[in-house]
Steps between C-alpha positions, in 0.01 A plus 500: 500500500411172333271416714292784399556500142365120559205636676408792266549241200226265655310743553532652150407163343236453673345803414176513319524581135312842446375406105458116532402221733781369710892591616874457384497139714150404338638525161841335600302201640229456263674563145907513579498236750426180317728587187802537687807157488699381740891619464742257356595226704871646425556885557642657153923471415633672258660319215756520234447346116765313308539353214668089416534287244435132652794314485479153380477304855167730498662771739529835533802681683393754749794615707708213491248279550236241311136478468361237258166590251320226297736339306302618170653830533822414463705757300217703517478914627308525840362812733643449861375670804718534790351622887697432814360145519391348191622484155208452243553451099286585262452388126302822342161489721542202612705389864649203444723465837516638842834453760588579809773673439818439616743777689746306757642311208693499133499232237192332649187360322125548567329216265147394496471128383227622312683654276733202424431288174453171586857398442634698741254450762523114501819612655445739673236344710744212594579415864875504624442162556408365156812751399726280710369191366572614153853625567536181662440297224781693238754431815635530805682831418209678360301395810784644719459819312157532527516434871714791491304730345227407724728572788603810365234720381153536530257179383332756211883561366613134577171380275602762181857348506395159487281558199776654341677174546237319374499736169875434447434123415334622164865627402732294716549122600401396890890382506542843430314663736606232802849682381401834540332507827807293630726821415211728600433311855913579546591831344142653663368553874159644346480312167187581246360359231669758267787388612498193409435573147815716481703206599340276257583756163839566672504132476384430152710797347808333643428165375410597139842667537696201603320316208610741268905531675474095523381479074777703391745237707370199358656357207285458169439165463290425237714335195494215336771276372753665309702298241878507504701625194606159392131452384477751266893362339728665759548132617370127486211387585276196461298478206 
């Protein structure tokens, strides 16, 4: 049956027009024809809208997971479109980052270096090599650690934790630190970055502690010379 309904369709636009010069596939080919597009490269998905505030590491959370924006939008409301394989965010009008987004995995992070101020991509864009080297130079238990992050998890995760490292030295000493990653390289078979900085506040909380226990211990003192009673008549004394 469809092969005649495909035959008497043929034939129909073929067929003369009986007020005006030419047929159905005349018109198509002459007027229709040469306005008609390609389809999209990608068939149509469906997609869902959300709305996020970007955080200030300039990420949104969409499902348990991270996708950066330009940093200038920190803290600031964006549109975000969500189809089966990409996650795009928009500012107003304006799209402002596309991800592939991530289903297999939780807590992970999709960030273009683009987006980075240039802080935070001097380190991001360093080599585990050159991270090494650095963790070398503090000491020989912070370049254990970092060996074992390396070892441990994947080179993008390895490379956050050491710039969190780095960041501590802005609040702690490199003693310190060489500390920390000691306890963190024993207490730890996966150790991060994060880590590490718990150990160091555990650390400085319990020192400023025994400071405090160890002032309340110590005698006062700050005197000076204290004259007998004899001085002031209760005895002799030389004149």
């Amino acid at each position: 049956m469809n092969k005649k309904i495909h035959e008497l369709m043929e034939e129909m636009n073929y067929a003369p027009f009986q007020k005006r010069v030419g047929s159905r596939y005349s018109v198509f080919t002459q007027d229709e024809q040469p306005l008609l597009r390609p389809l999209p490269r990608n068939p149509f998905q469906l997609a869902e809208w959300r709305v996020a505030k970007v955080q200030r590491n300039y990420h949104v959370q969409i499902e348990k997971n991270y996708y950066s924006t330009p940093f200038e939008y920190v803290q600031d409301d964006v549109n975000i479109k969500l189809t089966p394989k990409l996650i795009e965010i928009y500012y107003k009008d304006l799209r402002i980052a596309t991800h592939v987004r991530i289903t297999d995995l939780v807590g992970q992070y999709s960030t273009d270096i683009s987006h980075m101020p240039d802080s935070h991509r001097k380190y991001y864009e360093q080599t585990p090599e050159q991270a090494l080297e650095w963790a070398k130079k503090i000491g020989i238990f912070t370049e254990k650690l970092v060996k074992k992050i390396f070892e441990t998890t994947s080179e993008k995760q390895a490379l956050r934790s050491v710039q969190v490292l780095k960041k501590s030295l802005k609040k702690y000493s490199e003693i310190e630190l060489e500390v920390a990653c000691q306890t963190a390289s024993e207490v730890a078979n996966a150790p991060t970055g994060q880590l590490v900085n718990t150990i160091l506040a555990r650390n400085q909380a319990r020192s400023e502690r025994s400071g405090k226990s160890e002032a309340k211990r110590k005698p006062n003192q700050d005197y000076g010379f204290t004259r007998g009673a004899g001085y002031y008549g209760g005895g002799p004394h030389d004149e």
